[in-house]
C-alpha positions in Angstrom: 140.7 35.6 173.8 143.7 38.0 172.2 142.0 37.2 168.6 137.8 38.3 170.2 139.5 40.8 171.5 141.2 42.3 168.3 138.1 42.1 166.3 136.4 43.8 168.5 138.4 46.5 168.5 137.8 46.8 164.5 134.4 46.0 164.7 133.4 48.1 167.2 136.1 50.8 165.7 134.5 50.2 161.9 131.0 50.9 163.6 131.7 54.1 165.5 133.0 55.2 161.8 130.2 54.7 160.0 127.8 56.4 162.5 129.9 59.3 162.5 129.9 59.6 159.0 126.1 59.2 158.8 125.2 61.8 161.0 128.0 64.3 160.2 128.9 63.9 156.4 125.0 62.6 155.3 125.2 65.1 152.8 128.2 63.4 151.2 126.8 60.7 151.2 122.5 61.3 150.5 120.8 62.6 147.3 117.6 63.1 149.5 116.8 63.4 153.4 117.5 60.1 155.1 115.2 59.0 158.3 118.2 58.2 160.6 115.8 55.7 162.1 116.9 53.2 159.4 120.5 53.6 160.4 119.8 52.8 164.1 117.9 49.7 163.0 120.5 48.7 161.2 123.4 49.3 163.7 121.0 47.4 166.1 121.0 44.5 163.8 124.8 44.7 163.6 125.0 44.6 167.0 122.6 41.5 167.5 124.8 39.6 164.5 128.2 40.5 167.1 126.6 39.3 170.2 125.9 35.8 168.3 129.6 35.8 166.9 130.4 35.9 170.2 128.5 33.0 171.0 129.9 31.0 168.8 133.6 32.1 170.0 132.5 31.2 173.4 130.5 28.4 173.2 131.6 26.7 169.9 130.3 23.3 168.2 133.0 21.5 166.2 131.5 19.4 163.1 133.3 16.4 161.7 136.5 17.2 159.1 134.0 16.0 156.6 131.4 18.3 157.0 134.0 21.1 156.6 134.8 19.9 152.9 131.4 19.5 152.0 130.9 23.1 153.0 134.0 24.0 151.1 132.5 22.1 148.2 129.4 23.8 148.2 130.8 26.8 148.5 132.7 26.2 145.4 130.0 25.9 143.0 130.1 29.7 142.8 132.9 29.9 140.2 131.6 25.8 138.5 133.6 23.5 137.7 136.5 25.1 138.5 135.8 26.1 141.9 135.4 21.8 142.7 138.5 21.1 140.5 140.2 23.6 142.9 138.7 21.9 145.9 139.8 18.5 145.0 143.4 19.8 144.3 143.4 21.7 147.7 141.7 18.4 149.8 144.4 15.9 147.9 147.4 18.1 149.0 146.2 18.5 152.2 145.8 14.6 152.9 149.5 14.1 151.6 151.1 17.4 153.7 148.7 18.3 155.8 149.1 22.2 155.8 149.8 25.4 153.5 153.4 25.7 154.7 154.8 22.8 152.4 154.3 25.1 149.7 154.5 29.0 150.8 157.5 30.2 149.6 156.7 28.7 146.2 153.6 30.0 146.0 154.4 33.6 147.6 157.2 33.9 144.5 154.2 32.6 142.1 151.6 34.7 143.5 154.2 37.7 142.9 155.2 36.8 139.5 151.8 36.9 138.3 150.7 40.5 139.5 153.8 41.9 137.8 152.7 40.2 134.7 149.0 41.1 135.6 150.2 44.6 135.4 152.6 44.3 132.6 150.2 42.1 130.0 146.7 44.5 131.7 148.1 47.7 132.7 148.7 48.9 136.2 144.9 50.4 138.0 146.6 53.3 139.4 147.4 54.8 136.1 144.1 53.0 134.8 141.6 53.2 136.7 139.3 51.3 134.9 141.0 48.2 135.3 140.3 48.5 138.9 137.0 46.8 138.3 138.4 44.3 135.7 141.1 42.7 137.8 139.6 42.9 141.2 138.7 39.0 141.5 141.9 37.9 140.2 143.8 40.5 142.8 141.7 39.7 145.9 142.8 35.7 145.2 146.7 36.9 144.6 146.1 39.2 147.9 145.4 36.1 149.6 147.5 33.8 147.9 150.5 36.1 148.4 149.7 36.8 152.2 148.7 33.8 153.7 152.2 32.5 152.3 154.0 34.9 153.7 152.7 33.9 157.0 153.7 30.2 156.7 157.3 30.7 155.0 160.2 30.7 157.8 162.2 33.4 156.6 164.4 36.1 158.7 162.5 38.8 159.4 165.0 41.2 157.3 163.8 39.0 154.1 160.0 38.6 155.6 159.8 42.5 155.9 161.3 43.2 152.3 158.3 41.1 150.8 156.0 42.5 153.1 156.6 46.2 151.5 157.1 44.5 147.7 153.4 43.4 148.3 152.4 46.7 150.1 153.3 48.7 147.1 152.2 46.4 144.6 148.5 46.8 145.8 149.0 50.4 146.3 149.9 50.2 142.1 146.2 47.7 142.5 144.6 50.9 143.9 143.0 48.4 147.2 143.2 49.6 150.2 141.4 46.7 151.7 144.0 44.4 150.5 146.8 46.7 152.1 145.2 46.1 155.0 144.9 42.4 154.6 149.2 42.4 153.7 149.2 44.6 156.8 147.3 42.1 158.9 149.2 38.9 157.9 152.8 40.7 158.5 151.9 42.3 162.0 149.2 39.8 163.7 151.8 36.9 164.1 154.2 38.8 166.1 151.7 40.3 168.1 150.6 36.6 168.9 154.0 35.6 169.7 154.9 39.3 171.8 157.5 40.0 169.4 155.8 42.7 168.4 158.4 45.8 168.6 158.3 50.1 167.4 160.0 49.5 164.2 157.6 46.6 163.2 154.5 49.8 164.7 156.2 52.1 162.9 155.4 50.4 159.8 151.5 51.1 160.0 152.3 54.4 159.4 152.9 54.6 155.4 150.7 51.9 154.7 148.1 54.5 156.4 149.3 57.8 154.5 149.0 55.2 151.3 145.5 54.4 152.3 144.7 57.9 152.8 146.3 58.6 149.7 144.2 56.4 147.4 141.2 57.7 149.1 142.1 60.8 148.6 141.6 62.4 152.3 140.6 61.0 155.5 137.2 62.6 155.1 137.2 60.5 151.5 138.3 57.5 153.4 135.3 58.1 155.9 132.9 58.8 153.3 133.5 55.1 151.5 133.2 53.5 155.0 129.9 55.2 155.3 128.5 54.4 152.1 129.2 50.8 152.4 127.2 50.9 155.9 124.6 52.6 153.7 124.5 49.6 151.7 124.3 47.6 154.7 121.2 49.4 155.7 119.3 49.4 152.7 120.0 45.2 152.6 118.3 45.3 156.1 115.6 47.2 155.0 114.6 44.9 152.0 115.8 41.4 153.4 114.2 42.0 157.5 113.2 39.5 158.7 113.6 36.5 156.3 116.0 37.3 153.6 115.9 38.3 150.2 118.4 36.3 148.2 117.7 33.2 150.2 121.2 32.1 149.9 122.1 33.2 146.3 124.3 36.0 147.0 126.6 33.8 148.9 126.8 31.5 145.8 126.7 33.8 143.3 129.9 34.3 141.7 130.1 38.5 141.7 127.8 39.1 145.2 129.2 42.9 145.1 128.5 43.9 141.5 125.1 41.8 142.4 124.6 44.0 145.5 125.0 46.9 143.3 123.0 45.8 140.5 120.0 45.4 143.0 120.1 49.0 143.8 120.9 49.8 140.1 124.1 51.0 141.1 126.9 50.2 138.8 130.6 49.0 139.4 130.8 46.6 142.5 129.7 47.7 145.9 131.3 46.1 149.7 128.0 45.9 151.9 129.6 45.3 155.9 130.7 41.9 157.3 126.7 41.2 157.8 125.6 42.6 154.6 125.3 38.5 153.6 124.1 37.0 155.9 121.2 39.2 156.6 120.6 39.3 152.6 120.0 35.2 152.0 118.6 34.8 155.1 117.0 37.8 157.1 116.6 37.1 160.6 117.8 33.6 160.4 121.6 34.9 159.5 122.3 35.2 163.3 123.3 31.5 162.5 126.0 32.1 160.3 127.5 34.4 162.2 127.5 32.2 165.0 129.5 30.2 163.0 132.1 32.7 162.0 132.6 33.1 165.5 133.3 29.5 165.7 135.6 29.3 163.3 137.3 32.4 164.9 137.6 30.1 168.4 138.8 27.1 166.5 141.5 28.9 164.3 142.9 29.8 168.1 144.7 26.6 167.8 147.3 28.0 166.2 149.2 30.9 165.5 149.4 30.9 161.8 145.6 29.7 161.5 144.5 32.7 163.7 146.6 35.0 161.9 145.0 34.4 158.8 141.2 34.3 159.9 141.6 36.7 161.9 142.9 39.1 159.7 139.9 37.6 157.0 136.9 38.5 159.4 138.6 42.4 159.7 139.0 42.3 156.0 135.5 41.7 155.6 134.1 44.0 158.1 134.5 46.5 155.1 134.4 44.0 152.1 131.2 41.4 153.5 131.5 38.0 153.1 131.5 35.3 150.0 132.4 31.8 149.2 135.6 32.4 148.7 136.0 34.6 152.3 134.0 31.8 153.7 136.2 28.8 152.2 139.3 30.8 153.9 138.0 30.8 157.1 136.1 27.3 156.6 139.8 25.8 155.5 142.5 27.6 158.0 139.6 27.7 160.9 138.1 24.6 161.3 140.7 22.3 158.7 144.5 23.4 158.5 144.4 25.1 162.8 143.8 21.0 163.8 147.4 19.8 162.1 149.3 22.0 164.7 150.0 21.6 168.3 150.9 25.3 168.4 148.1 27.0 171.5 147.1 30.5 172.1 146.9 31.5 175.5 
């Protein structure tokens, strides 16, 4: 229960946020007069989504392992060919070594070799900010790439901590301060897990916080952005009640945030709230996805490394919303990778 009970905590946390921001910084956030009506339908709807999480945490249904690649498969077909290729190569070394940790610290030293040539080759989005649009896909997949290895690799926690901060500061220089989170997350969550979790290891919250507040410029900045992506939330419940408006296309599609923002002719790319998706392809009927994002959530509880990481992918995406590739994360570490380990959460 540790896990439901973290992600409550930022659910319920990320929720109180956004209503403050609604009601006492609308006019940072509104053109025109907004009937407040909408936003207490929609945190109702957010609330109804939760409750079936939780049901799926409590009473979860576990499919066959093949199922679980199919999904992954399907999912896939958002980036093409290359999205299967990757599947294939991801199933095949997961047959022969059953789990990420085989290859972590290679794959941490890659990940981090290719963002400082990202930024070397590209330019570096802090001093650009216009590449902050152009390399967000391929940051989000280092992000991960880079984090989820530094859960698996069994270094001393002197060495562990060092990269920790390298990749703190070198999405600070990325200008995310979702994906300092998600670093954040991966570090801190284990040793929580395993109640090793000690003041020096707290105490590190506390510049990754003034960095967050940094790139957002104030708290009240920070607040603003968390209320405007519940005010895309809102307006996706608006159009998509009570059957859904994409009917499963913004899950597959391969930018869903600059699609978001393209369907209120909005430009850039737009987060829209961990619900923001389902509720889009499916209205109504999304209550069954998140169900089984709750399930996966249970399942991952199998093991600390696996719990780790989804865990800290379903907070990730309260702000972000979810896509294939969030969903192929949770699919593969929740329901996949957590069954190779003996290791049990209390």
């Amino acid at each position: 229960m540790k896990s439901l009970k973290l992600f409550s905590l930022a659910f319920f946390t990320y929720l109180i946020l956004t209503l403050y921001t609604n009601i006492f910084l609308k006019d940072k956030l509104y053109a025109a007069e907004l009937d407040m009506s909408r936003i207490w339908v929609a945190s109702l709807i957010a609330l109804l989504f939760f409750g079936f999480f939780v049901l799926g945490f409590i009473k979860p249904v576990e499919l066959p392992q093949w199922s679980y690649w199919l999904i992954i498969s399907f999912l896939s077909l958002s980036i093409g060919i290359w999205g299967l290729g990757a599947t294939l190569i991801v199933f095949l070394i997961s047959k022969k070594y059953h789990s990420f940790k085989d290859y972590a610290g290679l794959s941490f030293f890659f990940s981090l070799f290719l963002i400082v040539a990202i930024y070397m080759l590209v330019g570096v989005p802090i001093f650009e900010w216009g590449l902050r649009f152009r390399l967000s896909k391929i940051l989000v997949f280092l992000a991960f790439l880079s984090s989820i290895s530094l859960v698996y690799v069994n270094w001393n926690i002197k060495f562990k901590t060092l990269a920790f901060l390298i990749l703190e500061m070198l999405f600070f220089l990325g200008t995310f301060r979702s994906l300092m989170l998600l670093v954040f997350l991966m570090y801190i969550l284990p040793f929580y897990f395993e109640k090793r979790l000690t003041l020096d290891k707290i105490c590190l919250a506390i510049p990754v916080l003034l960095l967050i507040l940094y790139l957002s410029g104030s708290l009240e900045g920070l607040l603003v952005r968390i209320g405007f992506t519940f005010l895309i939330f809102h307006n996706l419940v608006h159009v998509s009640m009570p059957f859904g408006f994409f009917h499963g296309r913004l899950l597959l599609h391969s930018d869903p945030r600059w699609r978001v923002a393209f369907m209120f002719t909005l430009k850039n790319r737009y987060t829209y709230f961990l619900f923001g998706q389902p509720i889009a392809d499916f209205g109504i009927f999304g209550v069954v996805e998140a169900y089984f994002l709750g399930t996966l959530l249970k399942l991952s509880e199998r093991d600390v490394k696996t719990t780790t990481i989804v865990l800290s992918t379903l907070i990730y995406a309260i702000e972000s919303g979810i896509d294939a590739f969030l969903l192929s994360v949770l699919v593969l570490f929740g329901a996949l990778y957590s069954k190779t380990n003996i290791e049990t959460l209390k």
